[in-house]
N, C-alpha and C positions, 0 to 999 in steps of 0.2 A: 539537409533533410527538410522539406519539404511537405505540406498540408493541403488537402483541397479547403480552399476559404471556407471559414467556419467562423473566428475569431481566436484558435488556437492552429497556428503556423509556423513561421520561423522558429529555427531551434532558441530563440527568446522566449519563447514562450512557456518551454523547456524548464528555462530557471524560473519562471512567475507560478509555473506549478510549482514546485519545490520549493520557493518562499512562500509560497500559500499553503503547503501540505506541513511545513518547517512553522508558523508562528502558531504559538502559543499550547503547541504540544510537545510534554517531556516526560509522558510516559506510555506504554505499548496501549495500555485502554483505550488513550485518544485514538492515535492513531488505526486502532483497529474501529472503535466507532466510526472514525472517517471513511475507510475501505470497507467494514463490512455493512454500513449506514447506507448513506447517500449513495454513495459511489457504486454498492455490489448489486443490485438491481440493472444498471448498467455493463456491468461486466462482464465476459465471459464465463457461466457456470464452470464454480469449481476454481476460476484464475486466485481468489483470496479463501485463505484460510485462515479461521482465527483458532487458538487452544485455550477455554477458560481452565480455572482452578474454581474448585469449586468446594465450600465448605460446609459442614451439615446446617448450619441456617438458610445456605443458599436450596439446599436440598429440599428442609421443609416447605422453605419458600418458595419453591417451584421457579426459581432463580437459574439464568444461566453460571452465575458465577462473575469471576471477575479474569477479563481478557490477561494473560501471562506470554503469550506469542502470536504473532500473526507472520504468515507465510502468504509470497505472493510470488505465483507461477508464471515466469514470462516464454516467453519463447526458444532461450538457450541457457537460461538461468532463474533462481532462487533467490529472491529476495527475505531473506529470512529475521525479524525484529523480536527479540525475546528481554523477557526482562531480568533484568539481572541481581546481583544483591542493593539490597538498601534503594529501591526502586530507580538502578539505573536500567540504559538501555543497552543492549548489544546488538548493534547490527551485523551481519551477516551475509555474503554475496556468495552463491554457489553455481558453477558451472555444471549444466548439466546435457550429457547426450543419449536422446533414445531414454529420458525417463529417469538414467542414472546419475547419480553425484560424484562427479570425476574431481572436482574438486571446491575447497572451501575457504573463505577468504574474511576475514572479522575486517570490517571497514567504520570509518567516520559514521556520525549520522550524517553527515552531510552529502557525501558518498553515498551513502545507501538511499537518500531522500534524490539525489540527481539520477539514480537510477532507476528508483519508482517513475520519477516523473517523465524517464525517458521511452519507460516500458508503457502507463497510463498512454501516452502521446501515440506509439503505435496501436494502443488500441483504438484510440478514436480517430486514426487515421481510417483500421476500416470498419468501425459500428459509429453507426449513427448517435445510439442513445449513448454510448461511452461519451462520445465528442459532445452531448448536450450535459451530461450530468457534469463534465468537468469544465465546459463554459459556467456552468452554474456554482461549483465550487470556484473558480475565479473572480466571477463579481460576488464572491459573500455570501453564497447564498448556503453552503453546508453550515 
């Protein structure tokens, strides 16, 4: 697979997204700050969804809450990240055609981060600002 020059190309670059989307996050809040942050301004409307929880201080507060899943829509499948007891993560890969969930698959995070980063990489193959937001999440800049 293959990139029009950009500075994100060869399937290497693949794994430098996903050791970049991979350090220093290990709970779904991060990760949804990263996707629904920086990154969803870039993205196809609708490609990330995040689900908070939300508690009556968050309520008075006029608070979103605190992120508990984020779902991310790729093209033949569900990237699904939710949190699990005692603030782990569970990741999730779901097969999907025509919209439905044919099937579902509890994977690594590691697994589920090389597949973010392989779906991210099609997108910025064809949007422009996807492929800038995520040159800029590689040099540091999220």
């Amino acid at each position: 697979m293959t990139m029009e020059p950009s500075g994100l190309g060869p399937m290497g670059d693949v794994q430098l997204l996903a050791a970049t989307l991979r350090s220093d996050r290990t709970d779904v809040a991060s990760y949804a700050r990263v996707l629904s942050g920086a990154l969803a301004d870039a993205l196809p409307p609708g490609m990330v969804e995040v689900e908070f929880r939300r508690g009556l201080a968050d309520r008075v507060a006029g608070r979103s809450g605190r992120a508990v899943a984020v779902l991310v829509h790729g093209e033949d499948r569900q990237l699904a990240l939710r949190e699990g007891p005692h603030g782990t993560v569970e990741p999730e890969v779901r097969q999907v055609v025509r919209d439905v969930v044919i099937s579902r698959r509890t994977v690594g995070i590691e697994q589920w981060l090389q597949a973010l980063a392989e779906d991210l990489t099609r997108v910025a193959a064809r949007h422009a600002a996807a492929r800038v937001a995520l040159e800029r999440l590689l040099a540091g800049g999220v």
